[in-house]
C-alpha positions as CSV (number, residue, x, y, z in Angstrom):
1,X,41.0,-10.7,-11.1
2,X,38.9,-8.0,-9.4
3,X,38.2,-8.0,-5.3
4,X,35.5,-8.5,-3.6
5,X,34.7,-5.7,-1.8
6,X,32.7,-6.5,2.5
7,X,30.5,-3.2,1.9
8,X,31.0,-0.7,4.3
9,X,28.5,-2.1,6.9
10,X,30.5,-5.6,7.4
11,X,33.5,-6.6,9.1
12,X,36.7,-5.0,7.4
13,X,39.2,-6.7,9.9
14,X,42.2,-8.4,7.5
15,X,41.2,-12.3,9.4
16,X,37.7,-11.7,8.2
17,X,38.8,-10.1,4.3
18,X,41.5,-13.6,4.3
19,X,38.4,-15.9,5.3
20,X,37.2,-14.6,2.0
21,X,40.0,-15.7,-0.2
22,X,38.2,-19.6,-0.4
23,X,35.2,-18.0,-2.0
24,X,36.8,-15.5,-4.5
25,X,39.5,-18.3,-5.3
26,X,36.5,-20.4,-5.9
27,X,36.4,-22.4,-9.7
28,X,33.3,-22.5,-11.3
29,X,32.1,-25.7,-13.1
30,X,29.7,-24.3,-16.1
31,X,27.3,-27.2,-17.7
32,X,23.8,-27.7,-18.6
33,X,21.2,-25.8,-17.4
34,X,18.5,-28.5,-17.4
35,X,16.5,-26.1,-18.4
36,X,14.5,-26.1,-21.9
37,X,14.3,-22.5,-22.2
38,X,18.0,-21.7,-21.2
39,X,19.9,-24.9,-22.9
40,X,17.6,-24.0,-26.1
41,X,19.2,-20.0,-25.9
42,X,22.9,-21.4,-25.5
43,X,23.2,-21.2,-21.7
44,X,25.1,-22.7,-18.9
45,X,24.9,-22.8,-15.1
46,X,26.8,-22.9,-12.4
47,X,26.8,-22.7,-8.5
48,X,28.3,-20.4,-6.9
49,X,29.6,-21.0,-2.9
50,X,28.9,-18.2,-0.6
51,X,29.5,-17.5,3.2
52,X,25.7,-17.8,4.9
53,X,27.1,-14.7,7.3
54,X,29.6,-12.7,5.7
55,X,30.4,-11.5,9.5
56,X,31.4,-15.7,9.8
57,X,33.3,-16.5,6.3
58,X,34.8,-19.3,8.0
59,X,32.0,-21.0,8.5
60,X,28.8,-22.4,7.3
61,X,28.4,-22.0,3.0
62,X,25.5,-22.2,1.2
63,X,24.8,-22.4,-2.9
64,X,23.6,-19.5,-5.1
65,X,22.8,-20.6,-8.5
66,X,23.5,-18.5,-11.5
67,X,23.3,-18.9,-15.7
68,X,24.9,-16.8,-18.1
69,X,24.4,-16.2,-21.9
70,X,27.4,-15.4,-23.5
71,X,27.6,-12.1,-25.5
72,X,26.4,-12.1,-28.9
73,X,28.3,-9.5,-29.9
74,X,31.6,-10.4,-28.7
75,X,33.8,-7.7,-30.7
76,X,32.0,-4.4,-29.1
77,X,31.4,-6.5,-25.7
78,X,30.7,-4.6,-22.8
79,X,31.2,-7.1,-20.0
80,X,28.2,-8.9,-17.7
81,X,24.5,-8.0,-16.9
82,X,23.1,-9.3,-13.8
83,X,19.6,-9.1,-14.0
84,X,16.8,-9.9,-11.0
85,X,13.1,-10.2,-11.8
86,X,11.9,-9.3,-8.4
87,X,10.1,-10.4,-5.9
88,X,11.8,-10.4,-3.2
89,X,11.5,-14.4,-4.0
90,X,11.8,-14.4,-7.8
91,X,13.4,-16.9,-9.7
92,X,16.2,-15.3,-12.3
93,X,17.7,-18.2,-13.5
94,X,16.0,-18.1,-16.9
95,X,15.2,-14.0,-17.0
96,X,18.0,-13.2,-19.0
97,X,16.0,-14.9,-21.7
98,X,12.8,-13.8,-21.3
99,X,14.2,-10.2,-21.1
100,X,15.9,-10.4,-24.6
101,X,12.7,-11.9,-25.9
102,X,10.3,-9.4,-24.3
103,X,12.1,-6.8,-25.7
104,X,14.4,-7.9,-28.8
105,X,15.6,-4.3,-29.8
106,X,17.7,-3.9,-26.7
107,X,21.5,-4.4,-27.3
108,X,22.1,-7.4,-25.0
109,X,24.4,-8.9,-27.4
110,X,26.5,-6.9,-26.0
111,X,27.0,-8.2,-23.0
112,X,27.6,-11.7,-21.5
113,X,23.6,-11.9,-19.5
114,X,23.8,-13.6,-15.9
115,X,20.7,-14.8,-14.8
116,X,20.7,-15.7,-10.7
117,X,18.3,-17.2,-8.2
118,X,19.5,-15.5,-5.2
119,X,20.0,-17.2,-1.6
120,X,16.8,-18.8,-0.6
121,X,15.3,-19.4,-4.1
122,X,15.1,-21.8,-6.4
123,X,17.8,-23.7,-7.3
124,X,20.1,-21.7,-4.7
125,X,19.9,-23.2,-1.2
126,X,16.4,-22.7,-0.6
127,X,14.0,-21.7,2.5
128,X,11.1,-24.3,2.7
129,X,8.7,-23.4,5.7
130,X,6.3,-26.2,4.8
131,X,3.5,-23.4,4.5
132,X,0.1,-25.4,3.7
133,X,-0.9,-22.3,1.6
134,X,0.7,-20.9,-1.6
135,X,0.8,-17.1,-0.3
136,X,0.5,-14.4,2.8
137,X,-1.0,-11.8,1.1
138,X,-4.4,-12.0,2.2
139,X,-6.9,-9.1,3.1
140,X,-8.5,-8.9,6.8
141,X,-11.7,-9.3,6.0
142,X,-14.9,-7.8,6.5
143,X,-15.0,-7.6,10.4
144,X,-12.9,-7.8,13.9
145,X,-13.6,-11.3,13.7
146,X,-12.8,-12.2,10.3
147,X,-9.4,-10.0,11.0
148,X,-8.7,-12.5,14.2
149,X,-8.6,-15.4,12.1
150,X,-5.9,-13.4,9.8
151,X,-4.0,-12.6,12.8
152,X,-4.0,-16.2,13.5
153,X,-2.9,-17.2,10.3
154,X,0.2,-15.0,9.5
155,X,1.1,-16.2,13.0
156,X,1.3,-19.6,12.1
157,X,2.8,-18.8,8.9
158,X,6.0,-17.2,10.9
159,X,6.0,-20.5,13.5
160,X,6.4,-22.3,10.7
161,X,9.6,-20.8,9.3
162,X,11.4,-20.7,12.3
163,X,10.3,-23.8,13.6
164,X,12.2,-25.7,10.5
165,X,14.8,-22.5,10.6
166,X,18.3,-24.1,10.5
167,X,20.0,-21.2,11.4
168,X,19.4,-19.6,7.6
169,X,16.5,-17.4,7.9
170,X,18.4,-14.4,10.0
171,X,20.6,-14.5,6.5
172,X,18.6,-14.7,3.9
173,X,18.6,-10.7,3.4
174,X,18.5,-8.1,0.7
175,X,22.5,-7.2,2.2
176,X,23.7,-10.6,1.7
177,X,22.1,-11.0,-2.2
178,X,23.9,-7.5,-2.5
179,X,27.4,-9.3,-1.7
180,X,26.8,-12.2,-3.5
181,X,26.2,-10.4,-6.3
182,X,29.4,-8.8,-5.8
183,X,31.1,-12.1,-5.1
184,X,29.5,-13.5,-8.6
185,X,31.2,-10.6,-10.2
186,X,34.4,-11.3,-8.9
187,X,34.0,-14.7,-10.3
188,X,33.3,-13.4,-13.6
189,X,36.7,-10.9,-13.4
190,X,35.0,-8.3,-13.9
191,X,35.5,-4.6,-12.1
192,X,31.5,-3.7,-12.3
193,X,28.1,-4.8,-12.6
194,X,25.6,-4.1,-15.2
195,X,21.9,-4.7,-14.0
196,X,18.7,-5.0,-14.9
197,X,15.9,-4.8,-12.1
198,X,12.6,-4.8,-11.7
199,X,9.9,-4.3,-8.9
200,X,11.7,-5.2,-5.2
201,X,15.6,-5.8,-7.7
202,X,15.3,-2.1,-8.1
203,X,15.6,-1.9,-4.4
204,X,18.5,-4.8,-4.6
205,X,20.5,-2.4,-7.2
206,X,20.1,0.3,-5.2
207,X,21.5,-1.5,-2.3
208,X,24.2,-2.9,-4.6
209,X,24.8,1.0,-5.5
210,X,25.1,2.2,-1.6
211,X,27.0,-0.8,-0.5
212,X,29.5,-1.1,-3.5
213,X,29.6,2.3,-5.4
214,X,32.7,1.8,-7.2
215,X,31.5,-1.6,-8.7
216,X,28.6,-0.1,-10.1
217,X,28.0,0.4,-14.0
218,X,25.2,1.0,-15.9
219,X,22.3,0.1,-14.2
220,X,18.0,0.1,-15.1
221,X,15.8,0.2,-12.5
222,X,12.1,-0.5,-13.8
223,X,9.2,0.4,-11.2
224,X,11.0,1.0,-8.3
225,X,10.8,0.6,-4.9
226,X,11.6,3.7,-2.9
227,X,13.9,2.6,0.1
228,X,13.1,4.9,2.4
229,X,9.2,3.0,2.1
230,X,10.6,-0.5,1.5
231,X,9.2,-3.2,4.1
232,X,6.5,-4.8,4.4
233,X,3.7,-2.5,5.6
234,X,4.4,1.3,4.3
235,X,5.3,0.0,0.5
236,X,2.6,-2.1,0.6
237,X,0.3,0.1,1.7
238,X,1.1,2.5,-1.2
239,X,-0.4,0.0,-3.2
240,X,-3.9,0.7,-2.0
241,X,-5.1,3.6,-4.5
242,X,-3.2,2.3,-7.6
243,X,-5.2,-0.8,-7.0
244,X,-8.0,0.7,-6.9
245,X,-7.7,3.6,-9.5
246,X,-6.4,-0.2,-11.4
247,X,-9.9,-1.7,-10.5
248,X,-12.0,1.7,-11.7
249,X,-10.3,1.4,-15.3
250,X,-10.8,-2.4,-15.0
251,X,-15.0,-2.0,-14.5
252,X,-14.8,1.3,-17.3
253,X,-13.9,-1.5,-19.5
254,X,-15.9,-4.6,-18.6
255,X,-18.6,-2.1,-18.4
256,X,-18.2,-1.3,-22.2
257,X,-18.9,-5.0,-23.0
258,X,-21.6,-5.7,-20.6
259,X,-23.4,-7.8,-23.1
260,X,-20.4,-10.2,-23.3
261,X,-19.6,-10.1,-19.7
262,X,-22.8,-9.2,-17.8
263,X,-21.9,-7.4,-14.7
264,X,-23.5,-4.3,-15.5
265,X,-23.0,-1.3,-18.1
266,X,-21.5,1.2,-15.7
267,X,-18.5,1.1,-13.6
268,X,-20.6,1.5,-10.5
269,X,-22.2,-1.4,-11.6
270,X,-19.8,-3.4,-12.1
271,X,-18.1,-2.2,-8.7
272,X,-21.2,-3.7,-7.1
273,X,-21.0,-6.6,-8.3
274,X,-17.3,-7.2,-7.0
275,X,-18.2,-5.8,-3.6
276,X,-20.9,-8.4,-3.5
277,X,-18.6,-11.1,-3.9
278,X,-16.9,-9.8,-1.3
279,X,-19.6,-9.5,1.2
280,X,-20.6,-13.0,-0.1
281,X,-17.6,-14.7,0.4
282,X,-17.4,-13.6,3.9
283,X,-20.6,-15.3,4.7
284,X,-19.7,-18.4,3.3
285,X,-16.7,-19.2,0.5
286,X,-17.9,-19.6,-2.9
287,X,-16.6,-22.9,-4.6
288,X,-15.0,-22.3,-7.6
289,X,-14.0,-25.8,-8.9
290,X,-12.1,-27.1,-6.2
291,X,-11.5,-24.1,-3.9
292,X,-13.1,-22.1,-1.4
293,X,-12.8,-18.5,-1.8
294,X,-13.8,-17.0,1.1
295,X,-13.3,-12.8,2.0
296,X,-9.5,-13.3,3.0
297,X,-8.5,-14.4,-0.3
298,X,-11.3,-12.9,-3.3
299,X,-9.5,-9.7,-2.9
300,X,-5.6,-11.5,-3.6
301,X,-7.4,-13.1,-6.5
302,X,-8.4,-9.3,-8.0
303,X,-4.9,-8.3,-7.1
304,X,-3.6,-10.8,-9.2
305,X,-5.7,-9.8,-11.8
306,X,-5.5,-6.2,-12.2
307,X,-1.5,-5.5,-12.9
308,X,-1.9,-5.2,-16.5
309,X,-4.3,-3.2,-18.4
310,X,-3.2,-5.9,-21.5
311,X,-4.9,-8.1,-19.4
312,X,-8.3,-6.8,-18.6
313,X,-10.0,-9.5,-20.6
314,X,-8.6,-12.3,-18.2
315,X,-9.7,-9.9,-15.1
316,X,-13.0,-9.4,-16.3
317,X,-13.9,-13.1,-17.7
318,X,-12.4,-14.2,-13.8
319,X,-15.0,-12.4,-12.4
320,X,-18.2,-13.8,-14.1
321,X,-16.4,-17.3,-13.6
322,X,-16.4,-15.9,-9.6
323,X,-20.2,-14.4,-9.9
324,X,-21.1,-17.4,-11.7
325,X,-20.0,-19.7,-8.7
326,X,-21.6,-17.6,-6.2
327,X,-24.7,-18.7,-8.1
328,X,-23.7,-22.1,-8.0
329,X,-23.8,-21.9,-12.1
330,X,-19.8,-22.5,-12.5
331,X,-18.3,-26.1,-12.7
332,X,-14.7,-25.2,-13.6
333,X,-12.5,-22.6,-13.5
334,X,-11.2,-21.4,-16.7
335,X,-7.3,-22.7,-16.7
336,X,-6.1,-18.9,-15.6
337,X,-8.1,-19.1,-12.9
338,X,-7.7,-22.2,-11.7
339,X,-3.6,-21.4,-11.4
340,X,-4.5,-18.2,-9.7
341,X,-6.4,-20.2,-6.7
342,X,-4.2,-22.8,-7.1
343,X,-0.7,-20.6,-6.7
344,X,-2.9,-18.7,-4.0
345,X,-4.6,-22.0,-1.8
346,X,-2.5,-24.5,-2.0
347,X,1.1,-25.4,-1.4
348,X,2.3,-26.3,-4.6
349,X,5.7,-25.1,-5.7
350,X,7.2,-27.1,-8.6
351,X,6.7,-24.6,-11.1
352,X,6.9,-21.2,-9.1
353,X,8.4,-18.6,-10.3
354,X,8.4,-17.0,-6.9
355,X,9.0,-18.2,-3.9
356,X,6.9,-16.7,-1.1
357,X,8.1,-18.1,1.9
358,X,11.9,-17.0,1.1
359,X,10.4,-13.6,-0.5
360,X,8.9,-13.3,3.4
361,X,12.4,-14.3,4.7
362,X,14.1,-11.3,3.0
363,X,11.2,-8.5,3.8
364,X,11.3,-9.5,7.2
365,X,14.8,-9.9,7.8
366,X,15.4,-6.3,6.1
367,X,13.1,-4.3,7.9
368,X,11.3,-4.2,11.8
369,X,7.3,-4.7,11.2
370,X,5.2,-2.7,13.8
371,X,4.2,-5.6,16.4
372,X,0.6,-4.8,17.7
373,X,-1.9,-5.9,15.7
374,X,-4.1,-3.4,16.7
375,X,-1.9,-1.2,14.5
376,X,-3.0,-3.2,11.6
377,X,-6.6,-3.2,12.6
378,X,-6.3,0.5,12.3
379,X,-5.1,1.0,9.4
380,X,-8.0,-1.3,7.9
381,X,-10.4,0.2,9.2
382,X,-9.0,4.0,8.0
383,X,-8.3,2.7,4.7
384,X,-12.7,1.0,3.8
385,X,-14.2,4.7,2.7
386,X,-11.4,5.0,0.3
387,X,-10.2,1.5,-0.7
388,X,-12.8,-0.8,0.0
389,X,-11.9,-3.6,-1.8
390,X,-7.9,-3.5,-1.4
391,X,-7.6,-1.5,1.6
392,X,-7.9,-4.4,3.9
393,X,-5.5,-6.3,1.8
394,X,-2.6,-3.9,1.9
395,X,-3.1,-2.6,5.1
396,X,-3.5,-6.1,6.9
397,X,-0.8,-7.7,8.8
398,X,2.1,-10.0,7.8
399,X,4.1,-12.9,9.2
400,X,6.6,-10.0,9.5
401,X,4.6,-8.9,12.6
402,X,5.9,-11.9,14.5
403,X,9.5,-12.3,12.9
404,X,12.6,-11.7,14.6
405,X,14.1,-8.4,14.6
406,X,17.1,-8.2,11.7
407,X,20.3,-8.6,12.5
408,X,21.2,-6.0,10.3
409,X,20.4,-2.4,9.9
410,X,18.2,-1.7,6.9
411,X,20.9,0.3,4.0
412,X,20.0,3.9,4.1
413,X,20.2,4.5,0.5
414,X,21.4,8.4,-1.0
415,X,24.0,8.4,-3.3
416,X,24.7,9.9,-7.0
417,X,25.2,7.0,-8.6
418,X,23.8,7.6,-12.2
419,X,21.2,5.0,-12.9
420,X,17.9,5.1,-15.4
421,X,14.9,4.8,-13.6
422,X,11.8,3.3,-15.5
423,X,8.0,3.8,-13.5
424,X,4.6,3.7,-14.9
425,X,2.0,6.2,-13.6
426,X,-0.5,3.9,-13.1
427,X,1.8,1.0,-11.9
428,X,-0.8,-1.1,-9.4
429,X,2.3,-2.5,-7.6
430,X,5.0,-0.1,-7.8
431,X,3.4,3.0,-6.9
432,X,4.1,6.1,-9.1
433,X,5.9,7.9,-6.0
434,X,8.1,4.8,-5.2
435,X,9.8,5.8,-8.3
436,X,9.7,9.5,-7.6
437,X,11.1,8.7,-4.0
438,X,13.6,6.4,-5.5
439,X,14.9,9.5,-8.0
440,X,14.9,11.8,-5.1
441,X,17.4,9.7,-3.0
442,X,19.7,8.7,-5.8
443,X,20.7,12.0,-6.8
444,X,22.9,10.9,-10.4
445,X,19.5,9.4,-11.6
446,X,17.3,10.2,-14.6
447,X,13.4,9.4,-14.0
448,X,11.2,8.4,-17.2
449,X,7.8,8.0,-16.4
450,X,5.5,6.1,-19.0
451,X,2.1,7.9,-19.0
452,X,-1.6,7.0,-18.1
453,X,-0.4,2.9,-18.9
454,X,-1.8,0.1,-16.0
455,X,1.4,-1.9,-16.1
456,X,4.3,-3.3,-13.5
457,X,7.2,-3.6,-16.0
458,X,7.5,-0.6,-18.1
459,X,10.6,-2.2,-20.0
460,X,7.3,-4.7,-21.7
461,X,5.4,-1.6,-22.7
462,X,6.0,-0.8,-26.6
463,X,7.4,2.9,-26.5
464,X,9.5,4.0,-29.0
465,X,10.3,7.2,-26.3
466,X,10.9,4.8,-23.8
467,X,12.9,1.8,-25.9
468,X,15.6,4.8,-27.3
469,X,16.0,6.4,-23.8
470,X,16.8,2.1,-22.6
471,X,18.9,1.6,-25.8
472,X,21.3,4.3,-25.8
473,X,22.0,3.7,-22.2
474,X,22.8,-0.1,-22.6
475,X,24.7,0.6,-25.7
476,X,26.9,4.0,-25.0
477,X,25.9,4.8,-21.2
478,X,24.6,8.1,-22.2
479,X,21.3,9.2,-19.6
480,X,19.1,12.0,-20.9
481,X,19.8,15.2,-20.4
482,X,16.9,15.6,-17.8
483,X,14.1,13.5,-16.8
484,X,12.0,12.5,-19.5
485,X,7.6,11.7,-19.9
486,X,6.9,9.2,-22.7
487,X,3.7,7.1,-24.2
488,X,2.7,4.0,-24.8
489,X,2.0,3.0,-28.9
């Protein structure tokens, strides 16, 4: 069977690399999935024991779930593919599935597919603050004021996690998923990893790359994180003009069909009409069914709703719902909507796909947030003439901002490990130059960038350019000759 490597930042010592020999020696018990979707595609799961600190494998363990779809193709097999759908947060159990549906030409037949929710998530050994609201992403709001109450909030939002912290939280880290992962492959026998990432698991397989570089095989990173921006105020404050560039295309459109959707026939229009919201909402929230949007949360809701130019129909039908309840003319939300507020404003988690209080646990306990709110107050203020609608949103302060400091160093990522690196120009999320940045620091890369498409998730775009550049590499491990620019069909 292969070793499990420490990584280069963790103890090496030979009592510490023996502690280890109970996990690697480890027997997995594969069953059901309990899962429709998985059982349905011929799954099984299993849990995996892990050390919570690597730097202690003698003591405490926690549980890291993981599924696996066996290879279809079992003569020309290639070996596992450990996928992660982001986040950080996001459940993987069942993404192995909903990759090979999302995009059926890909050759993953030819590998056994390993789905994982990673430490903190899902049905691994989770982190449960007991937050009364769904998320922390909220903007700052229209004034000093409105800011203070924010402040307040993502304060109590921390207090929360490491009041019922049992000595997890300082562990739950982008490091430890990287080892685990490592650990599962072990497991498996196998000598490398195959991976598929997306969003914040392009920064986990870069990790994976820098921390175990001789256990790395083919990998695709689709709209990347850069790590030399990763945290939680810089990369998400890239996010501001995409949004809004996002929004612009988003009014163009409604403002083509302003008899169906009534917010005006210009984009300026229609722009006014979601600024009014705003400046509405922060005078007094507007009920829409049974929530109160108020000026902290309208602009989430847009976020939410401008990702995906496949998708403008929903964004643009959500906001005469929104206009409607300002005029007190709305008695339900539309069932879209009604999730949005509801995965937003309350805290229900049964069916999340994401878990925000252990995607907060692994920002934070990655990367040092500046302290000061005044910092953050700032940086709103700068970013109104330009961004006046998201600004406030991304450049608004975190629970990270009264967090503990990591007990790691963040991974300084720059190595030539040859991966294929998948970013959308106009990716609202994943800025275009996170993907640039990403390119520049892993030298062996190859960059193709899927023009003038609104999307986070390139890999969902049909593109014959892009699907033959994905297909070879899975199939043969061939990277293009240089970096390529494709279309979307």
């Amino acid at each position: 069977m292969a070793g499990i490597g420490i990584a280069r930042t963790a103890p090496k010592d030979p009592p510490v690399a023996a502690a280890l020999d109970r996990f690697t020696q480890q027997q997995l018990e594969w069953g059901p999935c309990e899962s429709d979707l998985l059982d349905r595609a011929g799954a099984q799961c299993a849990n995996v024991t892990v050390p919570l600190d690597y730097a202690e494998p003698r003591g405490r363990t926690i549980s890291v779930a993981i599924s696996r779809v066996r290879a279809t193709d079992p003569t020309h097999r290639r070996g596992i593919l450990l996928s992660n759908p982001g986040g950080p947060g996001g459940r993987g159990l069942d993404l192995p599935v909903r990759l090979s549906r999302a995009a059926p030409s890909y050759p993953w037949g030819l590998y056994d597919l390993i789905g994982m929710d990673p430490r903190g998530v899902g049905r691994s050994t989770p982190v449960d603050c007991g937050w009364p609201i769904g998320d922390s992403f909220q903007s700052a709001g229209a004034d000093l004021a409105r800011f203070g109450e924010s402040v307040a909030t993502q304060a109590d939002l921390a207090a929360r996690c490491l009041a019922t912290d049992n000595g997890m939280l300082p562990h739950v880290t982008t490091r430890n998923t990287a080892r685990d992962i490592d650990l599962i492959r072990t497991l498996l026998g196998e000598d490398r990893i195959n991976y598929f990432g997306m969003s914040y698991g392009t920064y986990l397989g870069a990790v994976f790359t820098q921390m175990f570089p001789d256990r790395t095989d083919r990998m695709v990173l689709d709209s990347a994180v850069d790590p030399a921006r990763y945290g939680s105020d810089v990369m998400i404050q890239d996010q501001g003009a995409p949004l809004e560039e996002a929004l612009d295309a988003l009014a163009d459109w409604t403002a083509a069909r302003a008899d169906q959707y009534r917010l005006g026939t210009t984009r300026s229009d229609v722009r006014a009409v979601v600024s009014g919201l705003i400046e509405q909402a922060a005078r007094q929230p507007i009920r829409v069914g049974a929530y109160g949007v108020d000026d902290h949360w309208l602009p989430s809701v847009l976020f939410g709703y401008v990702q995906d130019s496949r998708h403008f129909e929903d964004a643009a039908n959500a906001i005469r719902q929104i206009a409607d309840a300002a005029a007190g003319q709305l008695a339900e939300p539309s069932a879209d909507l009604e999730q949005m507020l509801s995965g937003l404003l309350t805290a229900t988690k049964d069916d999340a796909l994401a878990s925000v209080e252990s995607s907060t646990a692994v920002v934070c306990g990655d990367v040092s947030a500046p302290r000061d709110p005044a910092w953050y107050w700032r940086n709103v203020e700068a970013s109104r003439a330009g961004q006046p609608v998201f600004g406030p949103l991304v450049n608004n302060i975190s629970p990270c901002a009264f967090w503990p400091a990591p007990v790691e160093p963040r991974v300084e990522v720059h190595n030539a490990t040859p991966v294929l690196i998948l970013q959308a120009t106009g990716d609202p999320i994943a800025a275009y130059q996170e993907g640039v940045g990403l390119h520049r620091t892993m030298t062996g890369s190859r960059l193709v960038t899927l023009q003038d498409v609104i999307v986070h998730g390139v890999f969902t775009i049909p593109s014959s350019c892009v699907s033959q550049v994905v297909d070879t590499y899975l199939r043969d491990g061939g990277l293009p000759a240089a970096d390529l620019t494709c279309r979307a069909e």
